[in-house]
C-alpha positions in Angstrom: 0.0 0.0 0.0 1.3 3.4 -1.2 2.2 5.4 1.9 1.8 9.6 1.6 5.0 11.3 1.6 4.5 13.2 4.8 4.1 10.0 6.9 6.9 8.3 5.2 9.4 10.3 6.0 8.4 11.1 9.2 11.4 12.2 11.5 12.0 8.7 13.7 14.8 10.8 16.0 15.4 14.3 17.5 18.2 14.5 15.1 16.1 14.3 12.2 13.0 16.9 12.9 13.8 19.9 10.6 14.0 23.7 12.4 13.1 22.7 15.9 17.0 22.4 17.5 16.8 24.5 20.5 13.3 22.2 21.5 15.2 19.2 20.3 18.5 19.6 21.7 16.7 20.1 25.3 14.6 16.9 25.2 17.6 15.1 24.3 19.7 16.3 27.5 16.7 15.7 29.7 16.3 11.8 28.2 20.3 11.9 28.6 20.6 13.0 32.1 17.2 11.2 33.4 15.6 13.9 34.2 12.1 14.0 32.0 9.3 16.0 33.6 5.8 14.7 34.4 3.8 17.0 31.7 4.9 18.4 28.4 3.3 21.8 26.7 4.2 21.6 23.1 2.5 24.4 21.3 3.2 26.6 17.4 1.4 25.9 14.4 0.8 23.2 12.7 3.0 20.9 10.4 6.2 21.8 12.6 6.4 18.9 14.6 4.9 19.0 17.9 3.1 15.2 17.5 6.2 14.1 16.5 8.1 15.1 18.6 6.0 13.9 21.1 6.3 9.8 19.9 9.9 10.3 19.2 9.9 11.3 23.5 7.6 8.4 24.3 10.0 6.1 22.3 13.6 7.6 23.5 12.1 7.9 27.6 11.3 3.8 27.1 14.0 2.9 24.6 15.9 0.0 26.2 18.9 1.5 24.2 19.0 5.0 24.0 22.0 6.5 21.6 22.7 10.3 22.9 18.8 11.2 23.8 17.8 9.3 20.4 16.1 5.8 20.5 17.8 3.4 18.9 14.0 2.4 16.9 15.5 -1.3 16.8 14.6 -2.8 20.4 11.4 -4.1 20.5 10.0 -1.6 22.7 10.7 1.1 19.7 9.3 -1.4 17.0 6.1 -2.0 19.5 5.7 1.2 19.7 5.9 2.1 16.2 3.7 -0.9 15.0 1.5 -0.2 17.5 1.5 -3.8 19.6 2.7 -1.7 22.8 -0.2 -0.3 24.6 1.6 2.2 26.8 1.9 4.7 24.6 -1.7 6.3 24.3 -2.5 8.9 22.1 -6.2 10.7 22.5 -7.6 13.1 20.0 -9.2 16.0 22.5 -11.4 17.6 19.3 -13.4 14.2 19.9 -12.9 13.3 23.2 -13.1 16.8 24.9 -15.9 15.8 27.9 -15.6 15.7 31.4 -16.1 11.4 31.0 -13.2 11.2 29.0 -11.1 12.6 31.3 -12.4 10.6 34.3 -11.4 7.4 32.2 -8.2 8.8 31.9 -7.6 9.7 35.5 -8.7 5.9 36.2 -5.9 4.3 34.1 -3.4 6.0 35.1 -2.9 4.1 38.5 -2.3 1.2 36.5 1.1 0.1 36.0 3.1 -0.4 32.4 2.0 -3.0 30.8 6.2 -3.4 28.9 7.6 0.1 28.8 8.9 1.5 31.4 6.5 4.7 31.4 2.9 5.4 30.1 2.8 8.3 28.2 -0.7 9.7 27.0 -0.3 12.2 24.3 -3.3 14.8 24.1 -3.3 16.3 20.5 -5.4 19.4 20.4 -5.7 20.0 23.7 -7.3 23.6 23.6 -10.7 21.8 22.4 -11.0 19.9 26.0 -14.4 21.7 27.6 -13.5 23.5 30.7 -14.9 20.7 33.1 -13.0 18.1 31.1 -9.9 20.5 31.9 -10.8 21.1 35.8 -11.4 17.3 36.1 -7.5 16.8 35.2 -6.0 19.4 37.2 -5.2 17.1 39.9 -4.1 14.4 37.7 -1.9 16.7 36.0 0.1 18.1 38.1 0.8 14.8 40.7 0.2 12.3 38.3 1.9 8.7 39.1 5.5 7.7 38.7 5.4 5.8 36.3 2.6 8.3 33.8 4.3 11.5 31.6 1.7 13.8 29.6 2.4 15.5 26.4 -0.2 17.5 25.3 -0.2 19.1 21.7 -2.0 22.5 20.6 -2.1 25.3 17.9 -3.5 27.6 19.9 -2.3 28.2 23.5 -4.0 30.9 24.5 -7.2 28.7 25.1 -5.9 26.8 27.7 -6.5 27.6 31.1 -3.2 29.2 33.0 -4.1 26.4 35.7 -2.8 24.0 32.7 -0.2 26.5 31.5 1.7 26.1 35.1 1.6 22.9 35.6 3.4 21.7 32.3 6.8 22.1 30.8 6.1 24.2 27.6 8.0 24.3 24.5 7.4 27.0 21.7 7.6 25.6 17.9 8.5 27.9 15.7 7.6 28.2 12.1 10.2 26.0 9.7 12.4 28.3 7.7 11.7 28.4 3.8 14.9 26.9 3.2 15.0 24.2 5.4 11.6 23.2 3.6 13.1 23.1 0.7 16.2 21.2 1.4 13.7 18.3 2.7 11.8 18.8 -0.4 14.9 18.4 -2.6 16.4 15.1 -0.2 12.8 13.2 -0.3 12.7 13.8 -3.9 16.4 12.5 -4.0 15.4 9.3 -2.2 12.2 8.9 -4.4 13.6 9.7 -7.4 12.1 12.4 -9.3 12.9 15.8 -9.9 12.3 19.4 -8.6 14.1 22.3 -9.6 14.9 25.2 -7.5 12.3 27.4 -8.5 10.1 24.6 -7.5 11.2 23.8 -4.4 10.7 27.6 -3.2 7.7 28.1 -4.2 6.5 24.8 -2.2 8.8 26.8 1.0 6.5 29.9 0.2 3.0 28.2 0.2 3.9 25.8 3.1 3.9 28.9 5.5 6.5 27.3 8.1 4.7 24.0 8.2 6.7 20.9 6.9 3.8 18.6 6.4 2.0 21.1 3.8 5.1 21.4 1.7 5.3 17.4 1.4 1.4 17.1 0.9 1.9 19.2 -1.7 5.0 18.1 -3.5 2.9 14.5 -3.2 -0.4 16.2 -5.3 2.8 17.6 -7.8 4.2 14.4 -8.3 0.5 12.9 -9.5 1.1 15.6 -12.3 4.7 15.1 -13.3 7.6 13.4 -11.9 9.5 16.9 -13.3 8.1 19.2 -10.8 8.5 22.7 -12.0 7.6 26.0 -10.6 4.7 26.0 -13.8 3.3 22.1 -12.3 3.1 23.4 -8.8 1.1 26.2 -10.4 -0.9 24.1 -11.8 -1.1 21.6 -8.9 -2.2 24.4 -6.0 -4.7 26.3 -8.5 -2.3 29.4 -8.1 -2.6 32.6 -10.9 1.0 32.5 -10.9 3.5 35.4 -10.5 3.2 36.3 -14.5 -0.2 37.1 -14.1 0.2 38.7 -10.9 2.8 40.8 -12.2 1.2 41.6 -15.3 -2.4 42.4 -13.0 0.2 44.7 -10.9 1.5 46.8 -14.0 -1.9 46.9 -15.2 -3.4 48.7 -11.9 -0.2 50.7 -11.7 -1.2 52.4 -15.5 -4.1 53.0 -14.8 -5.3 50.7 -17.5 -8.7 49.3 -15.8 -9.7 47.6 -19.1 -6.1 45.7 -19.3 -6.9 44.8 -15.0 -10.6 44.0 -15.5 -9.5 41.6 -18.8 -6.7 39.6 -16.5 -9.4 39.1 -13.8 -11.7 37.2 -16.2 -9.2 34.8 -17.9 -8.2 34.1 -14.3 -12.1 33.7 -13.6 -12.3 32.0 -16.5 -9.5 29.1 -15.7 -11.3 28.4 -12.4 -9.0 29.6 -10.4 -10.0 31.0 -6.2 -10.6 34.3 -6.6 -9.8 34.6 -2.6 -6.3 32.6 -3.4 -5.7 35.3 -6.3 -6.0 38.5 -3.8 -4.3 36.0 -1.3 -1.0 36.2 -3.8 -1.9 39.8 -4.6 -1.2 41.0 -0.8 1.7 38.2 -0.8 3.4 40.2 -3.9 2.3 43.9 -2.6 4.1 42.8 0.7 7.1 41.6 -1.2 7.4 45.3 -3.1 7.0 46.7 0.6 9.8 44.7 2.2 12.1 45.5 -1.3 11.2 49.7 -0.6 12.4 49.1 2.8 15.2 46.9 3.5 18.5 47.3 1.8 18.7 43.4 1.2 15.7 41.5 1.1 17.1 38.3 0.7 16.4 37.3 4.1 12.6 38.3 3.9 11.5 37.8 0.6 11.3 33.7 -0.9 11.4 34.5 -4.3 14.0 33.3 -7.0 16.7 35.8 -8.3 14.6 36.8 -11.2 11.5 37.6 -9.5 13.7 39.6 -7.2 14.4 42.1 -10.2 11.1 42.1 -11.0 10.1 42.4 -7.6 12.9 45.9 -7.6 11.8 47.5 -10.8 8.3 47.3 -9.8 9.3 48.6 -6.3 11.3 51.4 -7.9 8.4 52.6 -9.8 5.7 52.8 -7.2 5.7 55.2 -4.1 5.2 53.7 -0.8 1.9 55.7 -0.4 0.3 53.4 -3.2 1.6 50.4 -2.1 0.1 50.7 1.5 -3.3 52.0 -0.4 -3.1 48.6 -2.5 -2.2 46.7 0.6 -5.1 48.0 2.5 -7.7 47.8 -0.3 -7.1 44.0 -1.0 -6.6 43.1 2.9 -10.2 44.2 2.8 -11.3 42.9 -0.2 -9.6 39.1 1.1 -12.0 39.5 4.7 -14.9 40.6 2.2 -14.6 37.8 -0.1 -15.0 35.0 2.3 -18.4 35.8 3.3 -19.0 37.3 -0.2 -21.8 35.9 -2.4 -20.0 36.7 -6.2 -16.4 36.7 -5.2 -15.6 37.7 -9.4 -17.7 40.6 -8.5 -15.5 41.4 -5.2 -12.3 41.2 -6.7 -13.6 43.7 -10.0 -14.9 46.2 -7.1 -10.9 46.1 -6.1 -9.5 46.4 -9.2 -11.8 49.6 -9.9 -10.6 51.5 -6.6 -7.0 50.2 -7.4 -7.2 52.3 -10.6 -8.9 55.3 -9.4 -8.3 56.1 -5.9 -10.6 58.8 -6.0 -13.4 56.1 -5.8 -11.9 55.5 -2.4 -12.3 57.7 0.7 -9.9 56.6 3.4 -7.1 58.5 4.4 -4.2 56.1 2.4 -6.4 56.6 -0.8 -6.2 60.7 0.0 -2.6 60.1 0.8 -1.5 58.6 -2.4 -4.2 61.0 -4.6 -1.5 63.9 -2.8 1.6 62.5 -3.7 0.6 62.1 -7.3 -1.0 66.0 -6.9 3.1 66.5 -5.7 4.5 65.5 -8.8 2.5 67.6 -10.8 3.0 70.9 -8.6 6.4 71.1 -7.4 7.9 71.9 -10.7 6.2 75.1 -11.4 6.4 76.0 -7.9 9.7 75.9 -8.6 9.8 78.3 -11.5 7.7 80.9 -9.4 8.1 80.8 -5.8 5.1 82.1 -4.0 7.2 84.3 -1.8 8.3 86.3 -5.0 4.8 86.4 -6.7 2.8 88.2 -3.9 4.5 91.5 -3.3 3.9 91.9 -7.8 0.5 91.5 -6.8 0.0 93.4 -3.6 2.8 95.9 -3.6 1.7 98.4 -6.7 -1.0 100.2 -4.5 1.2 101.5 -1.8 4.7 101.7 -3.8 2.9 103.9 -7.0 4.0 106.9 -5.0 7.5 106.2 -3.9 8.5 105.1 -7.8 6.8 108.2 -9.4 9.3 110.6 -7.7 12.4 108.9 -8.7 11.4 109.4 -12.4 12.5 112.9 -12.5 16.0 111.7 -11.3 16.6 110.0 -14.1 16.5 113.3 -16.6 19.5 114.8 -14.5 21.5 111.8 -15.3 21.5 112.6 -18.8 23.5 116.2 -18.6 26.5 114.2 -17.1 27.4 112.5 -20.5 26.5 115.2 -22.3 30.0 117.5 -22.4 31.7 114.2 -24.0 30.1 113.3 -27.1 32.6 110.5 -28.0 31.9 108.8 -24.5 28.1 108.8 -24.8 27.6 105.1 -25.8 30.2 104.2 -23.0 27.7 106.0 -20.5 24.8 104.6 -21.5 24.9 101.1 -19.5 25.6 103.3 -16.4 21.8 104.0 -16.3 21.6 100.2 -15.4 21.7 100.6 -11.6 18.6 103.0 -12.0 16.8 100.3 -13.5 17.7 97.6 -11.1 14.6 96.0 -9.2 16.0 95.9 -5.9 14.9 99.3 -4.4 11.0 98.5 -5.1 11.4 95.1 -3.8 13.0 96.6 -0.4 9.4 95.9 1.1 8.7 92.5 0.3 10.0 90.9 3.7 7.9 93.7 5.6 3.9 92.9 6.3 2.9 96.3 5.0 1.4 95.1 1.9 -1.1 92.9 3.7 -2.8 96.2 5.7 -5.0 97.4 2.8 -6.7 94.1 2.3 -7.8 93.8 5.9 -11.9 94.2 6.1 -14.0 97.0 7.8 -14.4 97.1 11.1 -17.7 96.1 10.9 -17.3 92.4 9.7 -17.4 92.8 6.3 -15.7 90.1 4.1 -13.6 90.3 1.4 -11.7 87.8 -0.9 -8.4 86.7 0.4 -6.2 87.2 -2.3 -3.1 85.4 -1.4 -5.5 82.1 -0.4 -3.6 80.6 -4.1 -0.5 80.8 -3.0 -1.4 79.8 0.7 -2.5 76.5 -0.7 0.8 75.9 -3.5 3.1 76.0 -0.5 1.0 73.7 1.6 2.1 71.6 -1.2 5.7 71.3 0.7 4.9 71.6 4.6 1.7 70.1 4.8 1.0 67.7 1.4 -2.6 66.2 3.0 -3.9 70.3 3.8 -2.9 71.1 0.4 -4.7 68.1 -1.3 -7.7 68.4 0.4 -7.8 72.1 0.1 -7.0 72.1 -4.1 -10.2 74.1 -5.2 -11.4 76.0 -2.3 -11.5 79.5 -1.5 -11.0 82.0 1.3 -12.5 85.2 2.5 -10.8 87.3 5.2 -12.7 89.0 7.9 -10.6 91.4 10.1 -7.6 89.2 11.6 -10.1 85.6 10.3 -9.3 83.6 7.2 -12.4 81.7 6.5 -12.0 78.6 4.3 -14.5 78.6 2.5 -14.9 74.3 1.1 -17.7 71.5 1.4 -15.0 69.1 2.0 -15.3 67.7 6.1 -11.7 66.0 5.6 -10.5 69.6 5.9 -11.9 69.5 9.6 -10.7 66.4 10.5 -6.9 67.1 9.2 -6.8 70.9 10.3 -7.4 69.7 13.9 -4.9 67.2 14.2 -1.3 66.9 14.5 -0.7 70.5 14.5 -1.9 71.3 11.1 -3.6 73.9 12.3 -0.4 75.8 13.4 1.3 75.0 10.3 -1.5 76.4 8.3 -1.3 79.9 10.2 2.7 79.9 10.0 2.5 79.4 5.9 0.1 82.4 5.7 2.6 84.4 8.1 5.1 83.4 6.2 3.0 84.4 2.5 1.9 87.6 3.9 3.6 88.4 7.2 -0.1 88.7 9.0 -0.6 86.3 11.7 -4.6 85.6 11.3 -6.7 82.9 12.7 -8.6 80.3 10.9 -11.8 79.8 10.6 -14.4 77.5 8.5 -17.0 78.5 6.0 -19.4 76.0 4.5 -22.2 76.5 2.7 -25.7 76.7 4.1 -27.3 73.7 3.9 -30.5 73.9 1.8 -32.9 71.9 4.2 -32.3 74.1 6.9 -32.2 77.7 6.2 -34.1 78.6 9.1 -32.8 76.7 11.6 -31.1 79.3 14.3 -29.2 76.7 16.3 -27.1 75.9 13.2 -26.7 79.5 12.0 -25.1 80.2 15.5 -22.6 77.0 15.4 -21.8 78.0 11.6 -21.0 81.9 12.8 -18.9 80.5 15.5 -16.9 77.7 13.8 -16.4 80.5 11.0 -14.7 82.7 14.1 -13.0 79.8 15.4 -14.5 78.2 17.6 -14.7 74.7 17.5 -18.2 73.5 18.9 -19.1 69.8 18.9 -22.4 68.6 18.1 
């Protein structure tokens, strides 16, 4: 009878069990120095070797010839145990044995003596499902059990267990089996059984394992019942994946923009059967990947992907911001929770796709943050061309500086006379007019706040339009990129020492009252128009309620400044 490839080459000693040293090398000191404890804790996730582990202690504490904590699995005892014909080794299932008489037949043979080993060990898999009475009734039991009796129980999730459990047992933490160790294994079973499995191949099984060694060899069984050449394309095919082409190509497609090139991928993908929850499973897998490539210097360490994909992985990294990627990380993290519970999942993943391509469909705060960015890349260069600093005073300063320039106009007729007595030297005189005609003296003013006084209102609250409000909003672009991006459109009006906002956009509340945004704000328009003014809000009446007095008197005094909450 064909046996599976995980249960064949199940580890038989401590020395063999793949990624689990510091657990292994412990056990093996205790069997060594005769010290075992009475109860065993061995938790982590599954496929890393905590059952195992657990027969390979039952066989090395009753081996009749141990080698160096190892059983020698050649005495009888070892064979007995393995086949089966040695009843002291007792291993229970608590997912279908989890009540309170369960545990009271276990508490009753326990006072019974081995029947050829030297101890009786009960191993508990999946403890955590025991019911809390079945757990209270083996307290006792526990924690003074007999001589002659060791425990070992086996979980995946040690938070359910009661800390009355927890202290009462020697724990050991299993840790998640490193990609290449996985593959190693892969690559020495496929040795011994041979057949084939390239690199590539034996990576990817590493990758879609997740830590666990028993996946990886379940799966490299269903390749081998494709092709005894397993490839990275047959464990493709074998673990109904879309494959990093596609997911690549899907990527490329979102980052252009291109919904129709998106949209098409999705349905060939829909149309080859594959999961459409696997597909956005990869899709966070490879947004994760350009992450960690962004972030770390070498990624080696964090990233199970072959050399190629890695400069794949690099120039798609290179041409993204990190802004998007956290807004495409978020989108299909919630698309993933939604389509498990979804009824059309092709329908799910489309809806993603859609607010992929157009963030403005999307109103959280990383869609808003990347919609910025790519408003950044558009606006810095002409800010660059006309600073704002050196574009307000040639709008504001003509008013007040018409008088000073008109008197200096008459100075220039004297300076004529002096080259007149020397006719020959006349075209070597003319350039010394230049320093007349040199800009500097009429900008003088332009640090000083002068310019700003004539556009402050009447006294008795009248408004007027807040002419520097443009400029106000292009530097924003530099100090505060989410102000200026939610503030692109809007207008202001100035009333006395007030600038009211005038927008219908609320994210403008929410930002200018957090983080200091509010201070920055003031401190650009000092910095625009040397007036230090305060800020104030003004929206548009709403049409439903044009009579209501309560809200006219929280709009008049939000639009003074005052925040009032509702």
């Amino acid at each position: 009878m064909y046996q599976v490839l995980y249960r064949k080459y199940r580890p038989q000693t401590f020395s063999d069990v793949c990624g689990q040293e510091t657990v292994t090398a412990a056990l093996r000191n205790e069997i060594k120095n005769g010290t075992p404890a009475h109860a065993y804790l061995f938790t982590g996730c599954r496929g890393t070797g905590k059952t195992t582990c657990a027969r390979i202690l039952a066989k090395a504490v009753n081996c009749l010839s141990p080698a160096d904590g190892d059983p020698c699995n050649e005495c009888e005892i070892c064979r007995g145990i393995d086949d089966g014909s040695i009843l002291d080794v007792v291993e229970i299932d608590a997912a279908s044995n989890n009540g309170v008489d369960s545990i009271r037949e276990l508490r009753e043979e326990v006072n019974f003596t081995p029947a050829a080993a030297k101890y009786r060990v009960y191993i508990i898999d999946e403890v955590h499902m025991l019911s809390a009475g079945a757990f209270n009734a083996l307290l006792k039991t526990l924690e003074e059990p007999p001589a002659h009796v060791i425990f070992v129980l086996a979980t995946t999730e040690v938070h359910k267990l009661p800390a009355t459990i927890l202290s009462r047992c020697q724990r050991f933490d299993f840790t998640r089996i490193t990609p290449a160790d996985i593959a190693a294994r892969i690559r020495f079973v496929a040795e011994k059984e041979g057949f084939s499995v390239t690199d590539d191949a034996a990576l990817l099984l590493a990758r879609l394992s997740d830590g666990a060694m028993r996946d990886a060899l379940s799966l490299l069984d269903q390749c081998v019942s494709h092709s005894r050449e397993v490839t990275a394309e047959v464990v493709t095919a074998a673990a109904g994946l879309a494959g990093r082409s596609h997911i690549f190509e899907l990527s490329a497609a979102v980052a252009a923009g291109d919904t129709a090139k998106a949209l098409a991928v999705i349905d060939t993908l829909y149309r080859g059967s594959k999961d459409m929850e696997r597909l956005c499973a990869e899709w966070v897998e490879h947004c994760r990947d350009i992450m960690i490539v962004k972030t770390v210097k070498d990624p080696t360490a964090l990233v199970v992907v072959s050399a190629e994909e890695l400069e794949q992985l690099k120039t798609a990294a290179a041409a993204t911001d990190m802004a998007t990627v956290l807004h495409h990380l978020a989108v299909l993290q919630e698309t993933l929770d939604r389509l498990r519970g979804g009824v059309s999942r092709r329908v799910e993943m489309e809806m993603a796709v859609l607010r992929l391509c157009r963030p403005e469909l999307s109103g959280d705060l990383a869609a808003l943050t990347r919609r910025v960015a790519a408003l950044e890349k558009g606006v810095l260069p002409a800010r660059e061309v006309l600073p704002a600093r050196e574009v307000l005073p040639a709008r504001e300063v003509p008013p007040a500086q018409a008088t000073p320039v008109a008197p200096v106009a008459p100075a220039a007729p004297v300076a004529q006379p002096v080259s007149a007595p020397t006719q020959a030297s006349a075209s070597v005189k003319e350039p010394t007019p230049a320093p007349v005609q040199e800009p500097a003296p009429p900008q003088e003013p332009v640090p000083t706040p002068t310019p700003a006084a004539p556009v402050l209102p009447a006294a008795d609250g009248e408004e007027v339009p807040f002419a520097a409000w443009g400029e106000v909003v292009e530097a924003l672009g530099t100090t505060c990129p989410p102000l200026c991006g939610v503030l692109v459109g809007s207008t202001a009006l100035l009333r006395g020492d007030i600038v009211l906002v005038c927008t219908d956009n609320d994210m403008f509340r929410t930002l200018v009252t957090r983080d200091g945004n509010k201070q920055i704000l003031v401190n650009t328009i000092k910095q625009i128009t040397g007036n230090t003014y305060r800020i104030g809000i003004k929206k548009k009446p709403s049409a439903d309620t044009p009579n209501d007095p309560l809200a006219a008197f929280i709009r008049q005094n939000r639009e003074r400044g005052v925040d009032i909450q509702t």
